[in-house]
C-alpha atoms as an extended CHARMM CRD file, in Angstrom:
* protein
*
       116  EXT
         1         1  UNK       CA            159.8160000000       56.7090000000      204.9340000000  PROA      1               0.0000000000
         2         2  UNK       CA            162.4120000000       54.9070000000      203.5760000000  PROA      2               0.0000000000
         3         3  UNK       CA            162.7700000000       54.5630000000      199.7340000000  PROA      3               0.0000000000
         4         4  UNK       CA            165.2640000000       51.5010000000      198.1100000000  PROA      4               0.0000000000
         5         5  UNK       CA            165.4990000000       49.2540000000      194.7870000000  PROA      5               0.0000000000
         6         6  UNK       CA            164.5770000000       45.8520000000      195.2620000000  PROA      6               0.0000000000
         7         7  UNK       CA            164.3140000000       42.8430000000      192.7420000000  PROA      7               0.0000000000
         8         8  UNK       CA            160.4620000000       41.2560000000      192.4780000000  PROA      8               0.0000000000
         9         9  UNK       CA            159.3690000000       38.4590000000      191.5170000000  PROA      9               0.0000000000
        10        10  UNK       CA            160.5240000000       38.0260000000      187.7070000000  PROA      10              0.0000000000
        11        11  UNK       CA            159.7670000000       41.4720000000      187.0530000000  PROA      11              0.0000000000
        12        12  UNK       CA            162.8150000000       43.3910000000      187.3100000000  PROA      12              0.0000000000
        13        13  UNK       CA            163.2080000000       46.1540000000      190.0070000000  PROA      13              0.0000000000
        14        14  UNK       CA            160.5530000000       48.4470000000      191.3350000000  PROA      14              0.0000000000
        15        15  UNK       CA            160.9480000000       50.9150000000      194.1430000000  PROA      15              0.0000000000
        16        16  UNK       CA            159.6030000000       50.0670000000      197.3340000000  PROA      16              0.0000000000
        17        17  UNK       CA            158.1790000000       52.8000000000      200.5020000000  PROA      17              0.0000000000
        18        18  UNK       CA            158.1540000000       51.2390000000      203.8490000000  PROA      18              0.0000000000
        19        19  UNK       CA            155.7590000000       53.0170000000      206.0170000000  PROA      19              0.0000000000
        20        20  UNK       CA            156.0790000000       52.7340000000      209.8040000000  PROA      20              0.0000000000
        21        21  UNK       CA            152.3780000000       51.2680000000      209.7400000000  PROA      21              0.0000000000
        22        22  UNK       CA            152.6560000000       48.9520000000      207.2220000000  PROA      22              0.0000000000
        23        23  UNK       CA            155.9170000000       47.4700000000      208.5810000000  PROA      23              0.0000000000
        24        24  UNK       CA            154.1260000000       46.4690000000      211.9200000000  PROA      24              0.0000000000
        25        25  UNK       CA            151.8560000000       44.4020000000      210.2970000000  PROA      25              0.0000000000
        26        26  UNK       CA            154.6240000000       42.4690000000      208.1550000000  PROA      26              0.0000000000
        27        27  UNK       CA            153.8280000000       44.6150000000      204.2750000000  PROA      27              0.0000000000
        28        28  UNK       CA            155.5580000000       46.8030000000      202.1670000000  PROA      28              0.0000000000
        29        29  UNK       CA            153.8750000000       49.3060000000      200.5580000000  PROA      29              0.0000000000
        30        30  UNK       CA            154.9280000000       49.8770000000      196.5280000000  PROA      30              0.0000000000
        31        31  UNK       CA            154.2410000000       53.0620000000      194.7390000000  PROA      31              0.0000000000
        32        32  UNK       CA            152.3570000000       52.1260000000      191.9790000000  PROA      32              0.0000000000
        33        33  UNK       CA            151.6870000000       55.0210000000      189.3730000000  PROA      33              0.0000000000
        34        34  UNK       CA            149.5480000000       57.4300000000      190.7570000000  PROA      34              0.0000000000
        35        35  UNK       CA            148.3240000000       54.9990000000      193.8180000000  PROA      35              0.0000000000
        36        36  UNK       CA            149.8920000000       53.6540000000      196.9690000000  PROA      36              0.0000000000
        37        37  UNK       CA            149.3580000000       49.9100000000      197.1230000000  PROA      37              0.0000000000
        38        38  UNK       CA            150.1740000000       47.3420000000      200.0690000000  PROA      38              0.0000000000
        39        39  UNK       CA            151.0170000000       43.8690000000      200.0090000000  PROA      39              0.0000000000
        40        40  UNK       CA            147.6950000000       41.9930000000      200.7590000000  PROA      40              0.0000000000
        41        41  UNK       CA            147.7610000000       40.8980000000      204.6140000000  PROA      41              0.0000000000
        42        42  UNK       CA            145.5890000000       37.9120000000      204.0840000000  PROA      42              0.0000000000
        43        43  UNK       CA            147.4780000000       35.8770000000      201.6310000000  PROA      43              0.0000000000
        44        44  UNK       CA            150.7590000000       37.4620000000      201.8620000000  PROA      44              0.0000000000
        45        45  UNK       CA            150.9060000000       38.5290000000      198.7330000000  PROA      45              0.0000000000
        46        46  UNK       CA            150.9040000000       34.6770000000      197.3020000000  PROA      46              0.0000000000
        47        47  UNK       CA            147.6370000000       35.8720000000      195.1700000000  PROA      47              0.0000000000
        48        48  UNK       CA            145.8120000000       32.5500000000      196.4630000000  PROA      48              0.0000000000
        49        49  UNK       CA            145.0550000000       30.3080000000      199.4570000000  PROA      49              0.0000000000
        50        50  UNK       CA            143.8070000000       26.8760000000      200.5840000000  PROA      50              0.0000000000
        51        51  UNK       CA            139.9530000000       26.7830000000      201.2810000000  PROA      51              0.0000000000
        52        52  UNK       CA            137.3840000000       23.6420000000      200.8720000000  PROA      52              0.0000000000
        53        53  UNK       CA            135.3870000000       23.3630000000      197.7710000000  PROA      53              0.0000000000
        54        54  UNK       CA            132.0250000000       21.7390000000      198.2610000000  PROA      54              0.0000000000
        55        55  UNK       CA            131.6540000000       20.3310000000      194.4340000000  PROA      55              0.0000000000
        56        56  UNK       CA            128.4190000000       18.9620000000      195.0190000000  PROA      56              0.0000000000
        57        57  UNK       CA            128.2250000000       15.3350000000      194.2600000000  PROA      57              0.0000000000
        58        58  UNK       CA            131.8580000000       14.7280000000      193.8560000000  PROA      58              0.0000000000
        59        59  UNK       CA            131.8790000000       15.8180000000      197.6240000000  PROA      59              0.0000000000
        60        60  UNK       CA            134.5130000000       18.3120000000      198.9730000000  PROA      60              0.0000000000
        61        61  UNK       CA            138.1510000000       19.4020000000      198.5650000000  PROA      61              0.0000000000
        62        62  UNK       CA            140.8220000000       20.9890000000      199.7210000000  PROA      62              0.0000000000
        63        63  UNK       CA            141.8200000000       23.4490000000      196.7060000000  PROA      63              0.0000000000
        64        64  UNK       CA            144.0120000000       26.5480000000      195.6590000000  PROA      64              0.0000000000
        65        65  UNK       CA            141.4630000000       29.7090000000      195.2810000000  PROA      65              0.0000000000
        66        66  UNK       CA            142.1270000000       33.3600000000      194.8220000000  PROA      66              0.0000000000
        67        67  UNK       CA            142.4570000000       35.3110000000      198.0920000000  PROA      67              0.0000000000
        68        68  UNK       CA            139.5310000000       36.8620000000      199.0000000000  PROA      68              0.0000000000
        69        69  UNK       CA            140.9450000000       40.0900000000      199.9470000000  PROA      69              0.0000000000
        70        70  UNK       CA            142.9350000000       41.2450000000      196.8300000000  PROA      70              0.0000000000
        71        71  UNK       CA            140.9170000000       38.7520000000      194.0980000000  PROA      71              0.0000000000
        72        72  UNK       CA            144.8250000000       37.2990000000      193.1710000000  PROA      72              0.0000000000
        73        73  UNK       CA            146.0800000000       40.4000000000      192.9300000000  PROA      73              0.0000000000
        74        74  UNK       CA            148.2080000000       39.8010000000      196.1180000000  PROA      74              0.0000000000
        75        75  UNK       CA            148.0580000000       43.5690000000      196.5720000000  PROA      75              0.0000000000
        76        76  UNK       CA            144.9340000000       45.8230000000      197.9940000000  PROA      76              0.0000000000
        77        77  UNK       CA            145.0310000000       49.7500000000      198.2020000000  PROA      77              0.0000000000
        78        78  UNK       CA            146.6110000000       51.6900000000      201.0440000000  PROA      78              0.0000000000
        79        79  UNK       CA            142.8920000000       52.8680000000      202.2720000000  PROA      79              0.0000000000
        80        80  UNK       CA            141.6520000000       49.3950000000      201.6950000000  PROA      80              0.0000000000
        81        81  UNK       CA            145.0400000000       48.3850000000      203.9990000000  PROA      81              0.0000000000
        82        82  UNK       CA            143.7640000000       50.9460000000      206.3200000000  PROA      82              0.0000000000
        83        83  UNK       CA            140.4260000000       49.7410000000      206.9670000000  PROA      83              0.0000000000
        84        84  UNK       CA            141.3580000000       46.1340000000      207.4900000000  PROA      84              0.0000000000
        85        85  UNK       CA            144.0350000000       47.4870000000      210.1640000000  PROA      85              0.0000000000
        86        86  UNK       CA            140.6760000000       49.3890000000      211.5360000000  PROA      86              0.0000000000
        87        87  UNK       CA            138.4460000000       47.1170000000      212.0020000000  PROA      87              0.0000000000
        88        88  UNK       CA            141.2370000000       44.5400000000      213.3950000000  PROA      88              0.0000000000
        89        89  UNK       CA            141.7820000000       47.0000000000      215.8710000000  PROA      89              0.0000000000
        90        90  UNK       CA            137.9930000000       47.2250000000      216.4450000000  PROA      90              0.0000000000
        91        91  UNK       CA            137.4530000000       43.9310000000      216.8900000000  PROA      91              0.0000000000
        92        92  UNK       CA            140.3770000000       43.5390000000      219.6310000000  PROA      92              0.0000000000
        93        93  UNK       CA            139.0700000000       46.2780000000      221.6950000000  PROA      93              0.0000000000
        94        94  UNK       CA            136.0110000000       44.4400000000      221.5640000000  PROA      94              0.0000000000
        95        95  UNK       CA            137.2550000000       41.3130000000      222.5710000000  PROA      95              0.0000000000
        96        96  UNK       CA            138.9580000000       42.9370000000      225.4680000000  PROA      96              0.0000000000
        97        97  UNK       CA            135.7490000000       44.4970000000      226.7060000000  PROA      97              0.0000000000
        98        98  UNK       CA            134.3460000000       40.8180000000      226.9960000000  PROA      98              0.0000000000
        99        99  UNK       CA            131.5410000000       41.9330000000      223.9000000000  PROA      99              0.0000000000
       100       100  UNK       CA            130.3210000000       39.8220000000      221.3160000000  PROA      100             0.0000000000
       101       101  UNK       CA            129.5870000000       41.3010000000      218.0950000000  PROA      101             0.0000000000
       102       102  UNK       CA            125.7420000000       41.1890000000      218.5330000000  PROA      102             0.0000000000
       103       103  UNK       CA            126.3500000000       43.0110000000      222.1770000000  PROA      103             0.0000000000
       104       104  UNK       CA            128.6160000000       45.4230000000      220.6550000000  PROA      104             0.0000000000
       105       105  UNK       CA            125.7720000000       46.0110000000      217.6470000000  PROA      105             0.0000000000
       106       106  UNK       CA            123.1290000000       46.6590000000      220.0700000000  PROA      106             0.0000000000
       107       107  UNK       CA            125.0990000000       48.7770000000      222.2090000000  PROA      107             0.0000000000
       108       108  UNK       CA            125.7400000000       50.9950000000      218.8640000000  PROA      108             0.0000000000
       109       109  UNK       CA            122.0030000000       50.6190000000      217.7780000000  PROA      109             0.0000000000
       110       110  UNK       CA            122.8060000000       48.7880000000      214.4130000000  PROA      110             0.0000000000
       111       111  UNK       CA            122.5930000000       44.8710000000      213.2810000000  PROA      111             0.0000000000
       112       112  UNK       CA            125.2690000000       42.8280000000      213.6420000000  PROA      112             0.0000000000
       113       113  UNK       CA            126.6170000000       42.9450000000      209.6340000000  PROA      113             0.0000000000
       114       114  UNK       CA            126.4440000000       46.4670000000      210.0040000000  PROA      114             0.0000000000
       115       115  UNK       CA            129.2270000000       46.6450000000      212.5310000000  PROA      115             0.0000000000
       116       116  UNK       CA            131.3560000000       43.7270000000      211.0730000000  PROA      116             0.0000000000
């Protein structure tokens, strides 16, 4: 691991950890107090995203929402960094084998939701 000072995002400096891992899949991790945290890989760390809004009768839109992943934190935990890296792996095995998830579920004797 490499340690180094670098300037964020109007909040002075903090010191950053790259991790081997983390690096492959385009993050940096932070040490943050007593936690390791990792720069969310769904939005990038922008905190939001683009997603339609169904708003009933004034019909749909295209709007800004919090990410999903990290709930606008644009940062998840290290294990929850590690599970997403998981099942992404998990799923491209699958995918290789030629299995959709309700032939991979069965195989493994669980539902579908289960296994996602």
């Amino acid at each position: 691991m490499v340690k180094s000072t670098t300037a964020t995002r109007g909040r002075g400096s903090a010191t950053k950890t790259h991790d081997t891992r983390a690096r492959k899949a385009g993050t940096m991790l932070a040490v943050k107090g007593s936690g390791t945290v990792v720069t969310c890989p769904s939005c990038d760390g922008a905190k939001e995203g683009m997603a339609l809004v169904n708003r009933g009768d004034a019909g749909c839109a295209l709007e800004k929402i919090p990410c999903w992943r990290c709930h606008g934190a644009g940062e998840i935990s290290q294990e929850a960094f590690v599970r997403f890296e998981d099942g992404r792996r998990m799923k491209n095995e699958r995918l290789e084998r030629g299995e959709s998830l309700r032939e991979a579920a069965a195989r493994e004797g669980m539902r579908p939701l289960e296994l996602s």
